[in-house]
Each structure stands twice: as C-alpha cells, then as structure tokens.
N, C-alpha and C positions, 0 to 999 in steps of 0.2 A: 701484154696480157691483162691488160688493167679493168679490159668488158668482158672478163673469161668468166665464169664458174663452174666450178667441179661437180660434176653429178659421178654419184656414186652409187652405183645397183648391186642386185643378189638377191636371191634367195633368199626365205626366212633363214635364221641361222645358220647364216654365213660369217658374219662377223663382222657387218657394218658398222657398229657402233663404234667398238675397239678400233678397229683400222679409221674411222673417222675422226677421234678424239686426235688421235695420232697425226693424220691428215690437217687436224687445222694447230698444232703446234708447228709443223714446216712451214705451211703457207700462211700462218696469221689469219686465221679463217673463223669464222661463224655458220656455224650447220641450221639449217631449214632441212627439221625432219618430214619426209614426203612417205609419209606412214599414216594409211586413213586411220588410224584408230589408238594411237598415243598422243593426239590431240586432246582425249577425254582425259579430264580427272577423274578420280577415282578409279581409274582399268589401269595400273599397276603390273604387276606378276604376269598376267596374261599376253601383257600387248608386248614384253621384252622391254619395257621404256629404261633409258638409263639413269641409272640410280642419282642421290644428290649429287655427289662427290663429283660424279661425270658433269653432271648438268651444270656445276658450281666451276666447273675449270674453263668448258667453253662455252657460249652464250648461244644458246638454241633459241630454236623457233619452232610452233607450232606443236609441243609438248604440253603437257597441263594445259591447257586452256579452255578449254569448254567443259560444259556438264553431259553425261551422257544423254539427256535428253535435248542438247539442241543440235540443228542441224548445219551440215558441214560438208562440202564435197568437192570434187576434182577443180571443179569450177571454180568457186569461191578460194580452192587453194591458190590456182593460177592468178590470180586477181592477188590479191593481199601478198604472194611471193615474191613475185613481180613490185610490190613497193618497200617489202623490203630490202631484196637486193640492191636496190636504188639506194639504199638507206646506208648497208656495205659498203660500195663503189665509196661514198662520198667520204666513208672513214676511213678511206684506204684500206677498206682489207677485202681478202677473199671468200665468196658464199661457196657454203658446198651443199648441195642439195644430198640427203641421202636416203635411200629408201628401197621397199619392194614395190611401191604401186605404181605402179605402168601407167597407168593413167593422170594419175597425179605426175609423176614426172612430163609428160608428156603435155598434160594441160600449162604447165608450167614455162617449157623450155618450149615449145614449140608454139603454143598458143591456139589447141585446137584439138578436135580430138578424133580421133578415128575409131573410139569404141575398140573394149578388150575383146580377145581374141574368141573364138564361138567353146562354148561349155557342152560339152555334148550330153552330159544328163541333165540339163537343162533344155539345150536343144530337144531329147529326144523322149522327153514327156510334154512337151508343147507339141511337139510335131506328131504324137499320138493321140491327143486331144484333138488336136486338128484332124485326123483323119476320122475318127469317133464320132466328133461332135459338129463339127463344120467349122468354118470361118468364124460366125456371129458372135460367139461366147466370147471368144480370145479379142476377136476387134473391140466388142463392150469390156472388155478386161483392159485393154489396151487406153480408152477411151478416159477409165478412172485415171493414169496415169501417166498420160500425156494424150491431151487431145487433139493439139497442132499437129501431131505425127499419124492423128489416128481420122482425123478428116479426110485426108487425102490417101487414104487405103478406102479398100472395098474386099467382104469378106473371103473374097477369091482370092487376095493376096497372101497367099502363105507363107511365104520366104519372108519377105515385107514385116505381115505382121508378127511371125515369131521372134524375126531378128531384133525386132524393137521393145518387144517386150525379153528379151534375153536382154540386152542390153542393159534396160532399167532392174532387172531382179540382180544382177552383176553388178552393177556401178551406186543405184538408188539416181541414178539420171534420168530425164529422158531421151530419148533417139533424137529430139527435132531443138533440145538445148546443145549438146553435141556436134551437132551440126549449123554452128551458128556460125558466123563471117571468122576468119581468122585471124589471131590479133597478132600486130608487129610486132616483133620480136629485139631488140637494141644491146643485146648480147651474145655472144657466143660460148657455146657448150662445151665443155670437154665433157668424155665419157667412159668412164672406169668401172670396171663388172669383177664381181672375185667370180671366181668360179672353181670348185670345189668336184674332187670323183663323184659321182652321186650315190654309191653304197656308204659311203666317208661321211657325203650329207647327212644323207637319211639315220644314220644311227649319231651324230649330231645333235638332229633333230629330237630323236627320242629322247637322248640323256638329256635335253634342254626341256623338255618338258616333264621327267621325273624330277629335276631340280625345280622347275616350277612348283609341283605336289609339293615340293619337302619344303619350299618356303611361304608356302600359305594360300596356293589359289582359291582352294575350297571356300577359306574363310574371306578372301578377297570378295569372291563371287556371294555367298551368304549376307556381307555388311550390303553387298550391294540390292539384296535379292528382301532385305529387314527395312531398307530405304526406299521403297515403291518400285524399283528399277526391276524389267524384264525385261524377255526376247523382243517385245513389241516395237522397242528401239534398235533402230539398225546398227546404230554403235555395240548394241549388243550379240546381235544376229554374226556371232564373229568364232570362231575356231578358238577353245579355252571356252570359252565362255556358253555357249550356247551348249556345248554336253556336258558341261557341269550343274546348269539351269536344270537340265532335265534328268541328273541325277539328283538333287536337288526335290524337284517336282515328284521323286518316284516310279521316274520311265525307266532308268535301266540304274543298274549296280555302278558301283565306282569302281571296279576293274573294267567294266567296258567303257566306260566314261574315259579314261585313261586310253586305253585303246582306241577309242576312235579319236580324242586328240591327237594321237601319233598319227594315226590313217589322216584324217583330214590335211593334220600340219604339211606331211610329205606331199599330198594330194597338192595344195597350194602352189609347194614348194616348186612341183613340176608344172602348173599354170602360171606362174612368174617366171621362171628359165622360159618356154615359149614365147612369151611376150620378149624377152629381152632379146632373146638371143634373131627374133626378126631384125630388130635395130644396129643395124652395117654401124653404126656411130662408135658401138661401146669398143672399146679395148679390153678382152681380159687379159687377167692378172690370176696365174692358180697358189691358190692354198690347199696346202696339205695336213696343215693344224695347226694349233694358237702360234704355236714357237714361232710363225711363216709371219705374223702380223706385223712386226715391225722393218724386215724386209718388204714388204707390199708395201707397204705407207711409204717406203721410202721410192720403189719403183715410179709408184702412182704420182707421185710429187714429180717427178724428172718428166714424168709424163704428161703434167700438167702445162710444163712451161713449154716442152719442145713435144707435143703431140705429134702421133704420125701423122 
C-alpha cells in the first residue's frame, strides 16, 4: 500500500474533518484539504476550516494559503497535490485527500476532468435565454470566457454552448481547459464516503450554521467586507458568505440571510451526494451522529489496507 492514498468525501457537514484528524493518527497520515474555499485566508467561520489546535496536530495542505483575491482552481489543485503527495510517499507516510469538491478530487486522483454534473437553474435560465434571445448573445458570452471552446461552436449550437458556459459559472474553469490531454496518474486511490440519512443531514446542517451565527460570521464577513473584499471575487461568491454580503449591502433582513444559508447549504449538500454517489469507487461508511466518528475512523482505516 505504500502508492495508496485515502480519499475521503461527503457532503457538507458530514463530518470530515473529525473523522479525518482521526484518520491520519491510525495511518501516520497528512491531509490535502480538497475544499475550494478554505484555501483562503481570512474565510474562517464560513468555509467550516479546522480550528488551530486541529491544524497543529496534523500537518494540512491547502488551508490558509491564499488571499481571497487570488486565483486558484481544480486545476492548479491537481498540479501542486500531485507534488505533494510525492513529497508524503518519500516520508513514509500516508496522504489523505479530504473533501466535498468533486472536481477537485477528481482533477487530483484522476488527472482530468469531466466537468460537474448539469445545475438545472443554471441550465434553465441559459436555455431560456437561448430560446428569447438566439444563440449570438450566449456564444459572445461564452467567447469573454473561454475562447478556444467558443471558436469551434456556431450560434446554432445550443447544448454545446450552454453546457460550457454552465460549466465555467460551476467551476470558474473553462469547458476547453477541462478538456485537456489526461495526466498519468502513479498512484492508486482508495475511496471512503460517510454517508449520513438525509433528514439527520439536513438539520445537521442547519445546527451547523446557527453555531456559525453564534460564533462570529457576520463579523467575520464585515472585517472582510471593511478590507476592500466582495462578491466580485469568486472565493467569495460562496454560500455564508454571499447572503451575508447582501445582508450587509441592505438586500434582505438577517433572518432571511440565515435562512437562505440553510436553503443554499442543503441545496449543495444534495449537489455533492450526486456527484459522489456516480463514482462506483467510493465505499460508504453510515454515520448516525458524532458518537459513530471514531468507529468509522476505525472501519475506514481496515479499509484502507485491505479494500474491497
């Protein structure tokens, strides 16, 4: 098992972090968080990132390290993950990848991408536009934002062009970087999923984001909002954070602010299970609540060595 690593999914608020701390005391391991958005400093409270004390036990990757305004994507994770783990191997110990982005994991362990799965309110205001307004607009839309992909369309292509601009409003990629040659791959995956009832998640969820409220998002978002930082950055353009902005800005109350991060959060929650549960790889593992965490940690481990 010495080219294996542990990839470990779920849902928001499932409980990767815990069960991963845990995870790399059995197997002598080092986590590469595969979470687009606890890379940034300063996004704290909102992104779920784990506190010092966690950070100080096992040696993470890809937490704190950027500023919200630089850029950073599935891409770029694959690339730099990829020499880390090299970096692992040679210190004898084991990488665990953890995360909800499907894509990031995927650019990562596979080395390519196939683009997240279709967003249907996405889809189906593109595809109304399209019928409204014709091809032209969306192809010239398409064109700001990836132009290699948007040559070889013609404004008749509607599947084509909506799918590539869903893609880029999804990821911040373009359809024709995605698509690029597949990189070789020099280790093998293991693959672990918690998976959770989903009435169990979802109000999970919610408690996890009234404890967010009680411990400082607002002001979280505020220092950010006193420091130049808005929605215009995609690190920001993020659930927590973008209905607090616009409660903030005056667009709605902070009981609906509150409320739509629950709606949103859940929203996610079930866009991530989709993505996962396509991938025949994972193995789940069910939790039924915290108590179940260090049973799983220890499943997962047994599972690491002697996979089905």
């Amino acid at each position: 098992m010495s080219r294996s690593v542990l990839v470990l999914v779920g849902p928001t608020g499932s409980g990767k972090t815990p069960v991963s701390l845990l995870l790399a005391k059995h197997l002598n391991a080092e986590i590469l968080s595969a979470d687009s958005r606890q890379v940034y400093k300063l996004l704290d409270i909102g992104t779920a990132k784990p506190g010092s004390q966690e950070l100080a036990s096992v040696r993470h990757y890809f937490v704190d390290e950027l500023m919200p305004e630089e850029k950073f994507d599935a891409a770029d994770f694959g690339e730099r993950g990829r020499n880390i783990i090299e970096d692992i191997f040679r210190r004898k110990k084991v990488p665990i990848i953890v995360g909800g982005s499907g894509l990031y994991v995927q650019a990562l362990v596979d080395g390519f991408f196939e683009g997240p799965p279709a967003d249907d309110s996405i889809r189906e205001e593109l595809e109304a536009r399209f019928a409204k307004e014709g091809g032209g607009g969306l192809l010239e839309e398409l064109r700001l934002v990836d132009p290699e992909a948007a040559v070889r369309m013609l404004p008749s292509h509607s599947r084509r062009i909506i799918r590539a601009l869903e893609v880029y409003r999804l990821t911040g990629i373009p359809i024709s970087r995605l698509q690029e040659t597949r990189i070789e791959i020099n280790f093998d995956a293991v693959f672990a999923g918690l998976r959770w009832d989903r009435a169990a998640l979802y109000e999970r969820i919610n408690r996890r984001v009234d404890d967010m409220m009680k411990r400082g998002l607002v002001d979280e978002i505020q220092r950010l909002r006193d420091s130049g930082y808005s929605q215009i950055y995609r690190s920001l353009h993020t659930v927590g954070y973008k209905e607090i902005f616009d409660f903030l800005d005056g667009k709605q109350t902070l009981t609906r602010a509150v409320e739509l991060i629950k709606q949103n959060s859940r929203r996610y929650a079930k866009r991530q299970l989709t993505w996962f549960r396509a991938d025949e790889r994972i193995t789940w593992f069910d939790v039924k609540g915290e108590e179940d965490f260090p049973g799983v940690a220890e499943s997962i481990s047994r599972h690491f060595f002697h996979p089905l």
